[in-house]
SEKE-48608 format. One record per residue: residue number from 1; x, y, z of N, C-alpha, C, O, CB in turn; chain. Coordinates in nm, 3 decimals, m for minus. Glycine has a CB too. Layout:
+-----+---------+---------+---------+---------+---------+---------+---------+---------+---------+---------+---------+---------+---------+---------+---------+---+
!   k !    n.xx !    n.yy !    n.zz !   ca.xx !   ca.yy !   ca.zz !    c.xx !    c.yy !    c.zz !    o.xx !    o.yy !    o.zz !   cb.xx !   cb.yy !   cb.zz ! c !
+-----+---------+---------+---------+---------+---------+---------+---------+---------+---------+---------+---------+---------+---------+---------+---------+---+
! NUM !       X !       Y !       Z !       X !       Y !       Z !       X !       Y !       Z !       X !       Y !       Z !       X !       Y !       Z ! A !
...
+-----+---------+---------+---------+---------+---------+---------+---------+---------+---------+---------+---------+---------+---------+---------+---------+---+
//
This chain:
+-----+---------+---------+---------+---------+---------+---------+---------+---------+---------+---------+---------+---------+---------+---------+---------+---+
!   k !    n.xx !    n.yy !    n.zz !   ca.xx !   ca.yy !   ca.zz !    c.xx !    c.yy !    c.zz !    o.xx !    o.yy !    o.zz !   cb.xx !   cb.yy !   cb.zz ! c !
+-----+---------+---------+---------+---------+---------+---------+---------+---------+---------+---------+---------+---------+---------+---------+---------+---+
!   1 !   0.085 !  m0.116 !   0.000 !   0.000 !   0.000 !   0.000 !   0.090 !   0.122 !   0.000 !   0.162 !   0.141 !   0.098 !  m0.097 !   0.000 !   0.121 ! A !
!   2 !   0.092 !   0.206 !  m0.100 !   0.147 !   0.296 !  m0.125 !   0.120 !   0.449 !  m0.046 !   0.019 !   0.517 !  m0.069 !   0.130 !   0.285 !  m0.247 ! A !
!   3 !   0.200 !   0.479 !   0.024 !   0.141 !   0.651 !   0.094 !   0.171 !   0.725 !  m0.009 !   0.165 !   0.842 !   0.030 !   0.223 !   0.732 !   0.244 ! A !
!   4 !   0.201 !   0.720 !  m0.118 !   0.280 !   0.819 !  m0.209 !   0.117 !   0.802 !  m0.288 !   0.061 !   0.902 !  m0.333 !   0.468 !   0.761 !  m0.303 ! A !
!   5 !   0.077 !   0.717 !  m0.295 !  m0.077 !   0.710 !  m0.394 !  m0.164 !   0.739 !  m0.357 !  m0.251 !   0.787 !  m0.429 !  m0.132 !   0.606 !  m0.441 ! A !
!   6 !  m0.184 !   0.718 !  m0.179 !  m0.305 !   0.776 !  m0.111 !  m0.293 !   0.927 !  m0.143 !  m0.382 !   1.002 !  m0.182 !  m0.311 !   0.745 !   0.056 ! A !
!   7 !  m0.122 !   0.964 !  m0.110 !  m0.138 !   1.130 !  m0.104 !  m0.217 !   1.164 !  m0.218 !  m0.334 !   1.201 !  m0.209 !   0.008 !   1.219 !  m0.112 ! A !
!   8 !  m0.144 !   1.149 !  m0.344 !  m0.192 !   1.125 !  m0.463 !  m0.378 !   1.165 !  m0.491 !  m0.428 !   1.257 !  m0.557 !  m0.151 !   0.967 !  m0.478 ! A !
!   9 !  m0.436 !   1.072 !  m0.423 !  m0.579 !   1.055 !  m0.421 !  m0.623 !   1.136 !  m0.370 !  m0.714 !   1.183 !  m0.438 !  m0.630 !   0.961 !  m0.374 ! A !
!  10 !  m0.606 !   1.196 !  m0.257 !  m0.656 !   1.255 !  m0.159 !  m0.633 !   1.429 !  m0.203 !  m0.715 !   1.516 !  m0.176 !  m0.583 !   1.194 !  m0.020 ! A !
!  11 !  m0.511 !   1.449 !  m0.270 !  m0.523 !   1.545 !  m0.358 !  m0.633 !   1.597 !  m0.461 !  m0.681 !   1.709 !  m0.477 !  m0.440 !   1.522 !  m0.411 ! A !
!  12 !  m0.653 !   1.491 !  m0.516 !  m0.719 !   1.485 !  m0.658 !  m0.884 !   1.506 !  m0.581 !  m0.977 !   1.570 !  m0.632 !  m0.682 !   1.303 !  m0.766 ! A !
!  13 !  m0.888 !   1.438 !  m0.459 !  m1.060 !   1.459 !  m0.431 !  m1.031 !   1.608 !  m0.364 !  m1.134 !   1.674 !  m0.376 !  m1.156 !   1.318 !  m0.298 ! A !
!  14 !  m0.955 !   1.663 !  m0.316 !  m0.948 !   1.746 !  m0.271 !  m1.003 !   1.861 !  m0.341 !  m1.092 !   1.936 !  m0.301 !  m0.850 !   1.743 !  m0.240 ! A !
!  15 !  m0.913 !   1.865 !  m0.495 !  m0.954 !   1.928 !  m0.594 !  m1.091 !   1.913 !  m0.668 !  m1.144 !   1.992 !  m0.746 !  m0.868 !   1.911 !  m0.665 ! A !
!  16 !  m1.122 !   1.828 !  m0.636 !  m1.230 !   1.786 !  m0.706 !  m1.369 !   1.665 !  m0.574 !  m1.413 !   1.551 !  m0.587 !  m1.134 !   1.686 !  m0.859 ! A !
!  17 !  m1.386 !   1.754 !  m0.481 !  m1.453 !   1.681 !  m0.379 !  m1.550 !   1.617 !  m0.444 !  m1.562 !   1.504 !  m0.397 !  m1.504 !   1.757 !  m0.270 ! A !
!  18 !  m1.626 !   1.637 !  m0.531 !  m1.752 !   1.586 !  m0.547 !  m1.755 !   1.450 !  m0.623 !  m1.836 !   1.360 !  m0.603 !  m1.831 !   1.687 !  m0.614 ! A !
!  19 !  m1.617 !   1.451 !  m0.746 !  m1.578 !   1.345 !  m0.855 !  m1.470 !   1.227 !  m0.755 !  m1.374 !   1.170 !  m0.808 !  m1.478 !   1.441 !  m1.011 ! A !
!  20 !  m1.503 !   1.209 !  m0.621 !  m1.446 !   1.127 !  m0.507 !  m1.413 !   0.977 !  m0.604 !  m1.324 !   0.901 !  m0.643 !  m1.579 !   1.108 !  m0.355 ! A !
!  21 !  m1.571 !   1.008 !  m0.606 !  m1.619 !   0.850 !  m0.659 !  m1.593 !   0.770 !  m0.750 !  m1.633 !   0.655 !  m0.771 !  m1.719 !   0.837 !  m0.685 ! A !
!  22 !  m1.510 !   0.849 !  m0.815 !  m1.454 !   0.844 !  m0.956 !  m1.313 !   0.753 !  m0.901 !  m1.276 !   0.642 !  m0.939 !  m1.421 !   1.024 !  m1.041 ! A !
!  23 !  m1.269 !   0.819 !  m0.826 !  m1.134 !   0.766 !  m0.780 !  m1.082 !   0.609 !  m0.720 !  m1.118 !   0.582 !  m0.605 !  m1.111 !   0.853 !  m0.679 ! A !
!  24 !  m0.996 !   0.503 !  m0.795 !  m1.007 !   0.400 !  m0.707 !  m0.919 !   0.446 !  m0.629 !  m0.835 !   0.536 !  m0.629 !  m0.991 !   0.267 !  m0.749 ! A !
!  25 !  m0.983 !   0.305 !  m0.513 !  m0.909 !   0.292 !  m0.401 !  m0.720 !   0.259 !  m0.443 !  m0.666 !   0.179 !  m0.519 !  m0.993 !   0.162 !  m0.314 ! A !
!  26 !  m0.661 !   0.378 !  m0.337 !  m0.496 !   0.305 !  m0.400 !  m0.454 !   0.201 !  m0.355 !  m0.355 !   0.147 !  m0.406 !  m0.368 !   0.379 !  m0.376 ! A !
!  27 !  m0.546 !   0.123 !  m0.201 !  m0.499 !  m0.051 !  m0.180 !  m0.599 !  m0.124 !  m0.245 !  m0.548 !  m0.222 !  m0.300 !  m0.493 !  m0.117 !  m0.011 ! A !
!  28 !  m0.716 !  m0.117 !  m0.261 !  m0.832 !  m0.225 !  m0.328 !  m0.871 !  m0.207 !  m0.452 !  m0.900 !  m0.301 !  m0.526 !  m0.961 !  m0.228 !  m0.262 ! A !
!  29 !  m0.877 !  m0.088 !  m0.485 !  m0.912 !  m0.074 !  m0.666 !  m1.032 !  m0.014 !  m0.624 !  m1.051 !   0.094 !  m0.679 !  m0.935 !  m0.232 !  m0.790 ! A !
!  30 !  m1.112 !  m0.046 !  m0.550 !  m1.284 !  m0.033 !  m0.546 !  m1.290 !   0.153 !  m0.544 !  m1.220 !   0.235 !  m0.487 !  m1.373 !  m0.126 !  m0.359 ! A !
!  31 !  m1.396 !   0.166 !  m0.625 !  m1.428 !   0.355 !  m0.649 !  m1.529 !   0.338 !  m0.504 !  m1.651 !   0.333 !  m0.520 !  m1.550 !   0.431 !  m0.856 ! A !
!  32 !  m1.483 !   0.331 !  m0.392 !  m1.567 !   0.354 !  m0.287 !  m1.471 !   0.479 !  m0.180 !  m1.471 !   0.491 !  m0.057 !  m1.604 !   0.189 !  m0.213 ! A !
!  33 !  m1.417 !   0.536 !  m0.259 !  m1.322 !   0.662 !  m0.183 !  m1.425 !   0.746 !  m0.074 !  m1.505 !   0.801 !  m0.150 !  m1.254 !   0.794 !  m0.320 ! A !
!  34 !  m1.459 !   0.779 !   0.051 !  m1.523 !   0.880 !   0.113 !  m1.435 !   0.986 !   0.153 !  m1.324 !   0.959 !   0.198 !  m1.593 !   0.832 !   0.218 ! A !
!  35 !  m1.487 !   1.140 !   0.137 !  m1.411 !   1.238 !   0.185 !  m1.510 !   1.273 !   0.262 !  m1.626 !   1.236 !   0.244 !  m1.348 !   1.337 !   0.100 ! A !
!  36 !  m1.459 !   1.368 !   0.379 !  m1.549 !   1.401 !   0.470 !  m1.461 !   1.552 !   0.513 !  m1.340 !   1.542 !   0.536 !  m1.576 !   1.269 !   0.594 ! A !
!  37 !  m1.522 !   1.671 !   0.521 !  m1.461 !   1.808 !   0.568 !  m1.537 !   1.840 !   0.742 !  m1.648 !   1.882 !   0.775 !  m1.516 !   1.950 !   0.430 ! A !
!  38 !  m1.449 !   1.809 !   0.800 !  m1.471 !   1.834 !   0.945 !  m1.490 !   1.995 !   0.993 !  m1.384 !   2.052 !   0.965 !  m1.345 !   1.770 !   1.019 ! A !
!  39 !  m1.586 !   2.090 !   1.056 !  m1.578 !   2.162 !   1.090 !  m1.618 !   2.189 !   1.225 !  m1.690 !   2.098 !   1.265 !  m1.602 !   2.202 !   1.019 ! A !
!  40 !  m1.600 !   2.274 !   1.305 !  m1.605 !   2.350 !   1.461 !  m1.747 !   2.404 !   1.443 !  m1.846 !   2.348 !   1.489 !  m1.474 !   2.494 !   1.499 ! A !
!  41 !  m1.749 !   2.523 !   1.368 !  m1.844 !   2.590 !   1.347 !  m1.863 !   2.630 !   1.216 !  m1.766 !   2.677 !   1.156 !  m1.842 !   2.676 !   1.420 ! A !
!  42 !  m2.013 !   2.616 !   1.139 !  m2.041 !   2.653 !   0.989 !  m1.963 !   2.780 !   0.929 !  m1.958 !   2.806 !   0.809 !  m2.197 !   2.685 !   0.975 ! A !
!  43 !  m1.909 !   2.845 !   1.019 !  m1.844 !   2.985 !   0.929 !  m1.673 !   2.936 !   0.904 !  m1.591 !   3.013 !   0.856 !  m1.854 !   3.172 !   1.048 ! A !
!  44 !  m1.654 !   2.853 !   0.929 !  m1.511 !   2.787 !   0.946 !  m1.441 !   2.788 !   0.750 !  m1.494 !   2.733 !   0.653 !  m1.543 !   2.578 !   1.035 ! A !
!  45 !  m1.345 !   2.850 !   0.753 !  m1.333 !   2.857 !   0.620 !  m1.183 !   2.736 !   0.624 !  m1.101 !   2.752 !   0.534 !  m1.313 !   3.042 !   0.558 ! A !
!  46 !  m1.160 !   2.636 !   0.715 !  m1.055 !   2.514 !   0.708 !  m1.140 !   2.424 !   0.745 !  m1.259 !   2.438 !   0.770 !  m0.920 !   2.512 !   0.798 ! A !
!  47 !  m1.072 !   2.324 !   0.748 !  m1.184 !   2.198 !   0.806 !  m1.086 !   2.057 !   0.814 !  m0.987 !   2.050 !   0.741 !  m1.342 !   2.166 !   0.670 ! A !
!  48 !  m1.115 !   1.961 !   0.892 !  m1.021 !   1.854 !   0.942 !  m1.068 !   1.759 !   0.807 !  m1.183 !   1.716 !   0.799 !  m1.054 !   1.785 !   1.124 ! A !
!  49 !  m0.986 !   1.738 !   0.726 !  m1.058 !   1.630 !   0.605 !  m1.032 !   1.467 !   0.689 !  m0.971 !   1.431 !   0.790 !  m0.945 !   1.641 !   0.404 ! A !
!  50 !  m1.073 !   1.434 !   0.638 !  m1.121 !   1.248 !   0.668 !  m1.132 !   1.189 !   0.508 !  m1.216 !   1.220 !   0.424 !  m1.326 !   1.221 !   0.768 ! A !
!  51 !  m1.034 !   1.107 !   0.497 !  m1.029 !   1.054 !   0.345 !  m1.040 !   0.877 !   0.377 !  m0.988 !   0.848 !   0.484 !  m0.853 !   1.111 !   0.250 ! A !
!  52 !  m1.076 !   0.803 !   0.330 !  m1.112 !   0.675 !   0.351 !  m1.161 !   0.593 !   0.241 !  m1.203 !   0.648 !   0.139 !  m1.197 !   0.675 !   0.441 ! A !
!  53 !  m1.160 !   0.478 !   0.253 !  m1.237 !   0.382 !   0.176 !  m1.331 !   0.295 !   0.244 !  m1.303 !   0.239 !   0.350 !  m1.153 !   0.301 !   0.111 ! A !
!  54 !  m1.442 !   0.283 !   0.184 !  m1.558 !   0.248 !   0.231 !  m1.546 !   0.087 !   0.216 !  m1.600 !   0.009 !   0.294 !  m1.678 !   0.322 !   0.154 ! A !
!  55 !  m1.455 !   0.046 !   0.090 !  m1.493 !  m0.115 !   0.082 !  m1.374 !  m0.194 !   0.174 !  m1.398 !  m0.303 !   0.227 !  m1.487 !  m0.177 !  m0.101 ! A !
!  56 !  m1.233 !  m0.117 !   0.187 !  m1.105 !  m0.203 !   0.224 !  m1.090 !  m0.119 !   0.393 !  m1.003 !  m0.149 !   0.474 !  m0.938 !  m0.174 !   0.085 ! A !
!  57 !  m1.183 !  m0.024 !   0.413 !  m1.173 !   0.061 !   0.538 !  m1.028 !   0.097 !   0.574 !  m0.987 !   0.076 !   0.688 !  m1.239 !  m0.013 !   0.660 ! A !
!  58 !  m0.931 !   0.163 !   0.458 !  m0.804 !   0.230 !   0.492 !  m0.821 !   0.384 !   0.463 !  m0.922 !   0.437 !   0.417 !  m0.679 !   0.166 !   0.405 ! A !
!  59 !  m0.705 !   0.445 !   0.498 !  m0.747 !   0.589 !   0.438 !  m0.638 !   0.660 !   0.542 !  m0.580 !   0.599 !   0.631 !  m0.942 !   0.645 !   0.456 ! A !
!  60 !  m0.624 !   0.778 !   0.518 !  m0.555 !   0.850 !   0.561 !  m0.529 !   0.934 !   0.703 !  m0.645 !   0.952 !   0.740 !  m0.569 !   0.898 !   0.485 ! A !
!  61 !  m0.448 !   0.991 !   0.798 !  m0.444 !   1.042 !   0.855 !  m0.508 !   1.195 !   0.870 !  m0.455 !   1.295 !   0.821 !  m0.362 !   1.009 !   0.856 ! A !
!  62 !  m0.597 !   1.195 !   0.927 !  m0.675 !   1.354 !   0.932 !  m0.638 !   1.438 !   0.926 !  m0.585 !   1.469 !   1.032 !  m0.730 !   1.402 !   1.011 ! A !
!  63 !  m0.627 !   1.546 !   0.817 !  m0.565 !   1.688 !   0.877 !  m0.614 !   1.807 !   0.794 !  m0.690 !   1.800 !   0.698 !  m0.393 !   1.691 !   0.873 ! A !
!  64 !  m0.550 !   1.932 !   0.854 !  m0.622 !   2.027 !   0.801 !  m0.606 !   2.073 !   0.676 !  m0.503 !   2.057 !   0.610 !  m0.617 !   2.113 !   0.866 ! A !
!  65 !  m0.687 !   2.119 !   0.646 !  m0.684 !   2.171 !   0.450 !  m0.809 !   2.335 !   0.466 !  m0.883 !   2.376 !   0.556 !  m0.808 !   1.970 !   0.289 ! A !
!  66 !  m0.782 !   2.373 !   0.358 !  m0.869 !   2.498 !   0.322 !  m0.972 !   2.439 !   0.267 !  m0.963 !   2.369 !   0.166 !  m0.811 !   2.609 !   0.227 ! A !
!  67 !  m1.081 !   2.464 !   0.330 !  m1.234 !   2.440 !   0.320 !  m1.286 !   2.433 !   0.128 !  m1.306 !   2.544 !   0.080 !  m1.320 !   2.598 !   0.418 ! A !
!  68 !  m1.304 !   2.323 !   0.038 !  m1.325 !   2.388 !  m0.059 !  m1.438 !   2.463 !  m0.130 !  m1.533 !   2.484 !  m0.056 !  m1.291 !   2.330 !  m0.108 ! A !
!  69 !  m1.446 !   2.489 !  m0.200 !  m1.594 !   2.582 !  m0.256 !  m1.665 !   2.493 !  m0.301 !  m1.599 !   2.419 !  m0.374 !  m1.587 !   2.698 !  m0.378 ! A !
!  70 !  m1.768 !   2.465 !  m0.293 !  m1.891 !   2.343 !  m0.335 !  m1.889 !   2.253 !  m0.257 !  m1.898 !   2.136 !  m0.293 !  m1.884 !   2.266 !  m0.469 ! A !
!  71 !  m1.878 !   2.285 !  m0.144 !  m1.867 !   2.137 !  m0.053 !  m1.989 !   2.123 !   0.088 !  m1.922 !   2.148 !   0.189 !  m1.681 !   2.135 !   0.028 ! A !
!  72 !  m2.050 !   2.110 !   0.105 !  m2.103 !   2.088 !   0.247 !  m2.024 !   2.043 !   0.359 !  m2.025 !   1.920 !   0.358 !  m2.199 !   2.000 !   0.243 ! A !
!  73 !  m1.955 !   2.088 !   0.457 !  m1.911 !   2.047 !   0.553 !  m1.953 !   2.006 !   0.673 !  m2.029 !   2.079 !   0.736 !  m1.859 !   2.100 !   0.564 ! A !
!  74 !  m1.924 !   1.921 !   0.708 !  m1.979 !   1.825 !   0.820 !  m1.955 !   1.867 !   0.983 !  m1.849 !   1.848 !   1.044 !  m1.905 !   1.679 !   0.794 ! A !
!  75 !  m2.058 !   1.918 !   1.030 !  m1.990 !   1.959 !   1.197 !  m1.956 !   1.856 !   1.280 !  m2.012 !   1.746 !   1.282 !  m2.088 !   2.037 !   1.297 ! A !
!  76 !  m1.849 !   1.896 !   1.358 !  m1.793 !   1.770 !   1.440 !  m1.905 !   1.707 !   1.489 !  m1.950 !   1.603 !   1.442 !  m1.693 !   1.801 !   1.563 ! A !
!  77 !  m1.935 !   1.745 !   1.547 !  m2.089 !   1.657 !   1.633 !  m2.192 !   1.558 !   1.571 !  m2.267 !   1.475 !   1.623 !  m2.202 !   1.768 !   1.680 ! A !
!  78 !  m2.164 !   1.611 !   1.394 !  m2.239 !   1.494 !   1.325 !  m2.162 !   1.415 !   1.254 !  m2.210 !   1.323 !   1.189 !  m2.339 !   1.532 !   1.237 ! A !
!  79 !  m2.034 !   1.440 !   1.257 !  m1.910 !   1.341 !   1.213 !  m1.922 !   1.157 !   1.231 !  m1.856 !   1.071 !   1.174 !  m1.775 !   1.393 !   1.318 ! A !
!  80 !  m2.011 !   1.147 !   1.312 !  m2.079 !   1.007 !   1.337 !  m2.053 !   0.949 !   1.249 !  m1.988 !   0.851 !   1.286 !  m2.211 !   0.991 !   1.356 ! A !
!  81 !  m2.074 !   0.951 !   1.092 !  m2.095 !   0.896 !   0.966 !  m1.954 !   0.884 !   0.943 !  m1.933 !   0.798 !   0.858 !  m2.181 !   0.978 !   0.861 ! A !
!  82 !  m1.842 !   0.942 !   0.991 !  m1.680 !   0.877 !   0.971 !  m1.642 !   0.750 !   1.016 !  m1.582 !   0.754 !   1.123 !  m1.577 !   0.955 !   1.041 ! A !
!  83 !  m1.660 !   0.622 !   0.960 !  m1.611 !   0.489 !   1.010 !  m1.465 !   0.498 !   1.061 !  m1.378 !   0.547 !   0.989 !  m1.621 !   0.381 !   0.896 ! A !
!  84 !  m1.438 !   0.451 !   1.185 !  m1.293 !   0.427 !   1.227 !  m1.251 !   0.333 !   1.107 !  m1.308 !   0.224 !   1.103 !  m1.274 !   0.352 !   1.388 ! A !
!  85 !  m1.174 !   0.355 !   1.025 !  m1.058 !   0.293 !   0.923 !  m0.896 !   0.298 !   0.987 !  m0.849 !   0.393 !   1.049 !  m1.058 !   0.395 !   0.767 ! A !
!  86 !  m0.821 !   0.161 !   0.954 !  m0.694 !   0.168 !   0.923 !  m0.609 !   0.295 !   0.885 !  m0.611 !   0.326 !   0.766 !  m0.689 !   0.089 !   0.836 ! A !
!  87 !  m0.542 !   0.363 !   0.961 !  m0.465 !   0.420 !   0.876 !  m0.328 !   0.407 !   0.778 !  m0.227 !   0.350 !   0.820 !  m0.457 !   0.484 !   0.933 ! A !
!  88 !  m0.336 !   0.462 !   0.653 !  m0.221 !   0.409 !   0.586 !  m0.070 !   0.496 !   0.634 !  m0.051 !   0.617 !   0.649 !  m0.257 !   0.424 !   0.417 ! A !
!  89 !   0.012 !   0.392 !   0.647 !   0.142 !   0.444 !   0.700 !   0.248 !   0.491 !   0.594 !   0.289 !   0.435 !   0.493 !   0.206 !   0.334 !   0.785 ! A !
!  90 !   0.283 !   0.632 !   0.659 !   0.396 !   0.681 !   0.539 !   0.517 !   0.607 !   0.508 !   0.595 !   0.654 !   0.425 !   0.455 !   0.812 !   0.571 ! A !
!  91 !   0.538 !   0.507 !   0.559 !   0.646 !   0.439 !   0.561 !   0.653 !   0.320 !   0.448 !   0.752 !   0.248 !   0.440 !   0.659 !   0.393 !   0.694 ! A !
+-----+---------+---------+---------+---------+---------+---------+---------+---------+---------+---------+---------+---------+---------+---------+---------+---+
//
């Protein structure tokens, strides 16, 4: 499992949050990629991303990014819908 491909991915939905789905998974193949933008409060213009796969449950380490434009962001409190996944190791 490649960290150089997750980064990779996680870029590309970044840029393109909505076309997620489009993306395979970089350990399983499966287009079941979830992004998720974590926020504090709705005026929050950053947000904690959550990148994952829904079918092999791996995905990335959480962190912050600039909020993108077209996105609905998710308040912590309803973050519920983030499955604990594996994280993939940079190593």
């Amino acid at each position: 499992m490649g960290h150089d491909l997750w980064t990779e991915a996680l870029e590309a939905a970044t840029r393109d949050p909505l076309g997620v789905g489009s993306i395979p998974c970089p350990d399983c193949g499966a287009r079941s990629l979830r992004i998720a933008f974590v926020v504090d409060r709705p005026e929050d213009t950053s947000a904690v991303v959550a990148f994952w796969c829904d079918s092999c449950l791996y995905g990335m380490v959480p962190q912050r990014v600039r909020l993108p434009e077209d996105v609905v962001p998710v308040g912590r409190a309803d973050g519920s819908g983030i499955p604990y996944y594996s994280l993939v190791s940079p190593t």
